[in-house]
N, C-alpha and C positions, 0 to 999 in steps of 0.2 A: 418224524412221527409216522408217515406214510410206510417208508420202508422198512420200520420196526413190527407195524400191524401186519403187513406183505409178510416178514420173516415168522412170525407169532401164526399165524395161518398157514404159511407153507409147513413149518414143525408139525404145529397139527395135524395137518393132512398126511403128513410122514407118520406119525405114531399115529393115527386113526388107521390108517394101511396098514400097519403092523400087526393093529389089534384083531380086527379083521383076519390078518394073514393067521395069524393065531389061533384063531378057532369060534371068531365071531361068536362069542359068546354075550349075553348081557354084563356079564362085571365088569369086563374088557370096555364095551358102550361105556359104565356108566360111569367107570374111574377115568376114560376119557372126556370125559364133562365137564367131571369135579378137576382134573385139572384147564382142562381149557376155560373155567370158571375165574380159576383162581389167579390165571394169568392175564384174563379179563380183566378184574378186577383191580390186580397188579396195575395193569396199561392205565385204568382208567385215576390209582390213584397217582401214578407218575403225572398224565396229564393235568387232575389238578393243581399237584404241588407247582407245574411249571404255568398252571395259568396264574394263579396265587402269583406266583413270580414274577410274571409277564405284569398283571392286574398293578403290582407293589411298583415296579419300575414306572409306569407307566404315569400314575398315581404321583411319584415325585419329581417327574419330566412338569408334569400340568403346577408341581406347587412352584416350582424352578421358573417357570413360566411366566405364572401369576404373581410371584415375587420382583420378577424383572420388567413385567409391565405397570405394578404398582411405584416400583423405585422410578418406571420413565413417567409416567403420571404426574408424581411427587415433584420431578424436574420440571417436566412442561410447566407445572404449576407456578413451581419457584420461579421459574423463566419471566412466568408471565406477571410476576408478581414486582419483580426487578425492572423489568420492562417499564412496569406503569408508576414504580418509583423514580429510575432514572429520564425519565422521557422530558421535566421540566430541567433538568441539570442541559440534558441535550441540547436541548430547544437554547438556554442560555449561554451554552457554548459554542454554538451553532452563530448565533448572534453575536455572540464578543470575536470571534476569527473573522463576521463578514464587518465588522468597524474595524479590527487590524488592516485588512485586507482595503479599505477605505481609504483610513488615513497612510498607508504604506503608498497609495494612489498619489491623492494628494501630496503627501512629502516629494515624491520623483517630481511632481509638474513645477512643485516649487521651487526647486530646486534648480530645475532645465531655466525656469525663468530669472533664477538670480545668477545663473552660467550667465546668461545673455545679455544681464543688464549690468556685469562685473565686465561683460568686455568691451559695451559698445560705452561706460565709461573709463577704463583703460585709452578706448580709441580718441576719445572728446580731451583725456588729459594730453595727449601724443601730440595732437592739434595744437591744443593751447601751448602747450610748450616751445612747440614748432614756431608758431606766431610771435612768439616773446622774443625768443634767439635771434631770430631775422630782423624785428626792429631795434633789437639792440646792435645789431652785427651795424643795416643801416647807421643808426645815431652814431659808432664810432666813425667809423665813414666819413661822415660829416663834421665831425670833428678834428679830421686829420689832415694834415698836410696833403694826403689825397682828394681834398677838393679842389686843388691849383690845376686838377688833370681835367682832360675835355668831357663834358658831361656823357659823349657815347661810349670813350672809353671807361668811364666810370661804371655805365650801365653793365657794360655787357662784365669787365670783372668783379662787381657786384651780383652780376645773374650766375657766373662761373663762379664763385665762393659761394653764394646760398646755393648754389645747385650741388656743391660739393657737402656742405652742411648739410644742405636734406639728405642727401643721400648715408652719410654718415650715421646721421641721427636716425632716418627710417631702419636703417641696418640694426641698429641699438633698439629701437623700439619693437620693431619686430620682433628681433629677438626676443625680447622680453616678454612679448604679447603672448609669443606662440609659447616661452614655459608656461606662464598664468593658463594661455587655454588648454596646453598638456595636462596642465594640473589639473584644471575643471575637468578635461576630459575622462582622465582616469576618477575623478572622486564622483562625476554622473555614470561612468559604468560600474562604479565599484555600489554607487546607491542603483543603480538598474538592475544590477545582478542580484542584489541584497534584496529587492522588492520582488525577482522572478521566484528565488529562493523561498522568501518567505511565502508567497502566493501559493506557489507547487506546496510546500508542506502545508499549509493550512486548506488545501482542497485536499491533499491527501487527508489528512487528519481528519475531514470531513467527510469523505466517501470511506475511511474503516469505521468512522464512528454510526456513517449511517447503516450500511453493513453488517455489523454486530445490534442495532437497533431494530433492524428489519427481522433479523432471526429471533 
């Protein structure tokens, strides 16, 4: 706009010099006027049109505006509307994962303790068993034509046959002991993992839920 006013004045002062140069007359003056008048006038109704223009854009920038701070309004609102509907749902979900989370506690302990009281009677049957064998190994003993032998040599192949027998039988029992506690072992870390699993998801589920609550 500047450099148009600049050009519109310099013209003029070019054909104001002309007119001048011409014979400096008054008609020369005064048709010099009536045009720099009218080109005034010109400038002045372009710059309206363009304020009009400027004023109309401007005008729908502020409704643009005011339409997308009423629609975020309208949201806070909903938000908070949601918020203060779901916040008792929360609160009872919040609650039923911290009794999951409880009794998932409790099952692992009870569990660890029925591992231990499955093995230390495994170990009490091992015994009894143990104890039967040996007196009945004895009673035959005593029944056999090996009681004619000297009672030390009875002893000591009596202690070398049950020493052979326990060892036998510890061999067997053990074995057996150690699949059973294989077996407890793997189904307490299989409920161990089950309880880490389930814990980790139900805090997770807890901190997006609190999360999405807090916003």
């Amino acid at each position: 706009m500047m450099e148009e006013e600049e050009q519109a004045m310099k013209s003029a002062s070019q054909q104001l010099g002309q007119y001048w140069k011409a014979g400096n007359n008054a008609q020369a003056v005064l048709s010099w006027r009536e045009r720099l008048k009218r080109d005034s006038q010109k400038d002045l109704q372009k710059v309206r049109e363009q304020g009009k223009v400027r004023v109309q854009g401007l005008r729908l920038q502020i409704e643009a505006c005011d339409e997308k701070l009423l629609r975020a309004q309208e949201e806070v609102q909903r938000l908070r509307e949601y918020k203060d509907r779901q916040r008792p749902t929360f609160l009872l979900q919040i609650a039923a994962l911290q009794r999951q989370i409880l009794r998932l506690s409790q099952t692992n302990k009870e569990q660890e303790a029925d591992t231990e009281l499955l093995a230390d009677t495994e170990i009490q049957k091992c015994l009894e068993k143990h104890q039967k064998l040996q007196f009945q190994a004895l009673q035959k003993i005593a029944d056999s034509p090996i009681a004619q032998i000297p009672l030390s040599l009875r002893r000591m192949c009596l202690e070398n046959h049950r020493m052979k027998q326990q060892i036998y039988m510890y061999k067997q029992e053990m074995g057996h002991l150690q699949e059973q506690i294989s077996k407890l072992q793997h189904m307490g870390n299989d409920l161990q993992n089950c309880w880490v699993y389930e814990t980790r998801s139900a805090w997770k589920m807890l901190v997006e839920k609190s999360c999405r609550f807090s916003l």
